[in-house]
Backbone as CSV, one residue per row, in Angstrom:
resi,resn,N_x,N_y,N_z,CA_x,CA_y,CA_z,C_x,C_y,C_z
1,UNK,0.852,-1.185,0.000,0.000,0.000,0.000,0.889,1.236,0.000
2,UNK,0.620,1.828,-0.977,1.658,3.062,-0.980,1.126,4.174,-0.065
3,UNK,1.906,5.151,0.281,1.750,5.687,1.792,2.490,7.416,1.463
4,UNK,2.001,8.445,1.311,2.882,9.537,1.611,2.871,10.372,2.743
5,UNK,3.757,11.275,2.746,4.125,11.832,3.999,3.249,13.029,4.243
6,UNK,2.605,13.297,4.641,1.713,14.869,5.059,2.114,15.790,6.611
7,UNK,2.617,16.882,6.097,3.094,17.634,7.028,1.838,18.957,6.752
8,UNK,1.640,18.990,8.414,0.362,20.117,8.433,1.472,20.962,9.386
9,UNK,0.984,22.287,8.817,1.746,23.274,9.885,0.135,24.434,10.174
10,UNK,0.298,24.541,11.339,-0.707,25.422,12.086,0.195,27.076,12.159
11,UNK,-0.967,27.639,11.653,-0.434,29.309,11.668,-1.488,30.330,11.871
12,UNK,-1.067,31.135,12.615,-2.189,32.301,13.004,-1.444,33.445,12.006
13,UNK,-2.247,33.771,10.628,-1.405,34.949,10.341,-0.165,34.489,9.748
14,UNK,1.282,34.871,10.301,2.395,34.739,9.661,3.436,33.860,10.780
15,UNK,2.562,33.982,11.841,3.028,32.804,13.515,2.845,31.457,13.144
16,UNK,3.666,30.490,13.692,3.225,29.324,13.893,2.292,29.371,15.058
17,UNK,1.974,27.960,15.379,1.321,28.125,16.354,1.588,26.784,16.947
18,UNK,2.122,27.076,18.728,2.581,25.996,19.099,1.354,25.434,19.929
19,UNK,0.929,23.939,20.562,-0.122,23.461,21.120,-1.073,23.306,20.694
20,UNK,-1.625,23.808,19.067,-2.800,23.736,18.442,-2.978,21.492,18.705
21,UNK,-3.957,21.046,19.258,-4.586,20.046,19.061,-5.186,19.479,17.411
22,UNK,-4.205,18.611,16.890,-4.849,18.254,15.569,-5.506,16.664,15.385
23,UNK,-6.711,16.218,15.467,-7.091,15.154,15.073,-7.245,14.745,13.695
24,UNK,-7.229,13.793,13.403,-7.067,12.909,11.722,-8.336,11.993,12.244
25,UNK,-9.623,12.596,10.849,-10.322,11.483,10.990,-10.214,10.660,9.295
26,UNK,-10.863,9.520,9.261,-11.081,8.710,8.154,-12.399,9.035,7.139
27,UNK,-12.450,8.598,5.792,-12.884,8.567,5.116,-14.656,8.878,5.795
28,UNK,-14.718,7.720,6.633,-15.976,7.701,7.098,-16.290,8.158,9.069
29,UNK,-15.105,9.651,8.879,-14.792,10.413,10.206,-15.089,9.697,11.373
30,UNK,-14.109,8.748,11.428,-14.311,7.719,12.568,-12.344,8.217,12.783
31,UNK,-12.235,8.432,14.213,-10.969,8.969,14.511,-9.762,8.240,14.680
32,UNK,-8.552,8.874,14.343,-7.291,7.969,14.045,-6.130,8.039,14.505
33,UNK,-6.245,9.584,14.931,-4.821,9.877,15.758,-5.152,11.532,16.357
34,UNK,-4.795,12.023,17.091,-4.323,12.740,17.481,-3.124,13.560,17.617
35,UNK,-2.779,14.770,17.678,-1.361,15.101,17.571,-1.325,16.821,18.262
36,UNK,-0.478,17.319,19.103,-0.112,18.525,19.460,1.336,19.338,18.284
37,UNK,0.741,20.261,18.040,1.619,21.153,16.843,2.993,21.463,18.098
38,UNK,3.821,21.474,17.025,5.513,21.379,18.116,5.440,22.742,18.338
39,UNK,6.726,23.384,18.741,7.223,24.874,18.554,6.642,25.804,17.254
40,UNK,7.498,24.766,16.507,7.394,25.292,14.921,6.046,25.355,13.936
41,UNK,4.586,24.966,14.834,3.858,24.132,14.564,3.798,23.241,13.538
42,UNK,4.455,22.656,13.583,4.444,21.535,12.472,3.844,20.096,13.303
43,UNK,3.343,18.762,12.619,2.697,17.771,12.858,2.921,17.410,11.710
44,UNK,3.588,16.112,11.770,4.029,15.243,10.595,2.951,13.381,10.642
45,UNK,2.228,13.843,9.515,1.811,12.026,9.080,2.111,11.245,8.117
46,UNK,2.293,10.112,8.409,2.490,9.327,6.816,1.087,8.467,7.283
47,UNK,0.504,8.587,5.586,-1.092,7.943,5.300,-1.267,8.275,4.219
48,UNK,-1.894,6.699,4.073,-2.125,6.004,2.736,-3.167,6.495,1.941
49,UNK,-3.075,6.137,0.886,-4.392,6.548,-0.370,-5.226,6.726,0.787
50,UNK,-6.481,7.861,0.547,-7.443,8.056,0.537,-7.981,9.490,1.092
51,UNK,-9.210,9.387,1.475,-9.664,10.726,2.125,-9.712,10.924,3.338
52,UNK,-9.492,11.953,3.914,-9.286,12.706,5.201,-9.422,13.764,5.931
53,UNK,-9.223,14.216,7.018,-10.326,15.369,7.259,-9.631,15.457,8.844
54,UNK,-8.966,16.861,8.565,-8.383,17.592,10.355,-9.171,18.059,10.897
55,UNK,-9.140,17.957,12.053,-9.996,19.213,13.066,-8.547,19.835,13.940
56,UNK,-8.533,21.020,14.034,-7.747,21.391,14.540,-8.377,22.698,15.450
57,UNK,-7.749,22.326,16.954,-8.294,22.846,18.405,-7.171,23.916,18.664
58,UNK,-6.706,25.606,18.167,-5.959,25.879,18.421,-6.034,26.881,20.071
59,UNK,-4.995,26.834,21.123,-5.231,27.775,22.217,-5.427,29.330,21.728
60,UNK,-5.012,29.825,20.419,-5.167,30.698,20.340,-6.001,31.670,19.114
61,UNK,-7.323,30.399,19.043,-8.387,30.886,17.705,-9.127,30.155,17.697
62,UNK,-10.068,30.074,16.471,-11.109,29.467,16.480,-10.804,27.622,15.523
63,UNK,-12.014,26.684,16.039,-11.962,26.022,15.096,-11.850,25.512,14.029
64,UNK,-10.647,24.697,13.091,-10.447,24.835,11.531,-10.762,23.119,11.281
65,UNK,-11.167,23.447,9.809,-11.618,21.713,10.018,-10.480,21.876,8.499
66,UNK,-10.645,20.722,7.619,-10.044,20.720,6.143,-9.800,19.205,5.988
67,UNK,-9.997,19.368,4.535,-10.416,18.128,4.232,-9.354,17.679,3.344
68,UNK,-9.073,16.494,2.939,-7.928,16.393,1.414,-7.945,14.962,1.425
69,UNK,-7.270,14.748,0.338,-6.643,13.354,-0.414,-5.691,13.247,-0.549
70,UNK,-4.807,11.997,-0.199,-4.026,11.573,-0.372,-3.973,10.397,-1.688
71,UNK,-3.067,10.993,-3.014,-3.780,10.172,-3.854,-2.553,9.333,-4.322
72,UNK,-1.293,9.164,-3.577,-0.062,8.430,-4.336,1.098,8.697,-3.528
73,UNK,2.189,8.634,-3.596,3.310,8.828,-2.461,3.950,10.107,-2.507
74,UNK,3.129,11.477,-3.117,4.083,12.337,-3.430,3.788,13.395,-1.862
75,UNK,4.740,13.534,-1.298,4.452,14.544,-0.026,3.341,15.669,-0.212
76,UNK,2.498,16.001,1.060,1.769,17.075,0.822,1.969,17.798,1.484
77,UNK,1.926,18.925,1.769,2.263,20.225,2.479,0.742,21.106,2.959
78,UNK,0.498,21.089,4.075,-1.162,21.650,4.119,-0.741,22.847,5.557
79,UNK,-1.234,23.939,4.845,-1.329,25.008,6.320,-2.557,24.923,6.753
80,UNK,-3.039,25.088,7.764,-4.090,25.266,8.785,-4.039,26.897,9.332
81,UNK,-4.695,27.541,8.528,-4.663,29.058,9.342,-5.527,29.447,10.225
82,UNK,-5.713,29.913,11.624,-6.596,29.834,12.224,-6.852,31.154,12.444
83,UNK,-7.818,31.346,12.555,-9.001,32.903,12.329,-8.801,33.324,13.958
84,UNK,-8.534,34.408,14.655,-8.695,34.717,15.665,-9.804,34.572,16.278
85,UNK,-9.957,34.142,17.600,-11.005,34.582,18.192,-11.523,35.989,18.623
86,UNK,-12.577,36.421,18.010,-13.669,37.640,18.463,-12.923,37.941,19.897
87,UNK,-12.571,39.094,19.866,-12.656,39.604,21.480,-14.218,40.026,22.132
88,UNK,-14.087,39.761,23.280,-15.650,40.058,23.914,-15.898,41.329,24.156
89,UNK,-16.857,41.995,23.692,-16.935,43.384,24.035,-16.734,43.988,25.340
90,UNK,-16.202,45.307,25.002,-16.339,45.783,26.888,-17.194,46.336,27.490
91,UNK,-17.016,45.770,28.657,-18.095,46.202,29.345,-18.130,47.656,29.698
């Protein structure tokens, strides 16, 4: 089964972002791994043909989901940019 390498990097803006929570679900979003973004935010997978789908929990924004294919062994490169969270108005 051929297998390529997928490196997700989490970024707010032009920041990485370190601690963002990234889950990997399957084709039929049944869950597969888990992973915390390093310093650099980077999170490295190797996975095989098919379809897939991040959720990514960052400490410092809102929820990002994204979806992709893996269709052969050629590396993929995927950013995750995460949208700030709304500040709460003042009181």
């Amino acid at each position: 089964m051929e297998r390529a390498a997928v490196r997700i990097r989490v970024m707010q803006g032009d920041r990485d972002v370190e601690g963002a929570y990234v889950r990997l679900l399957d084709a039929a979003d049944e869950f597969v791994a888990e992973y915390r973004s390093r310093i650099n935010g980077l999170i490295l997978f190797v996975l095989p043909q098919g379809a897939w789908r991040l959720i990514c929990l960052a400490p410092v924004g809102k929820r990002v989901e994204r979806s992709f294919t893996v269709a052969g062994q050629e590396p993929l490169d995927i950013t995750l940019q995460v949208p700030a969270q709304a500040s709460p108005p003042a009181a």
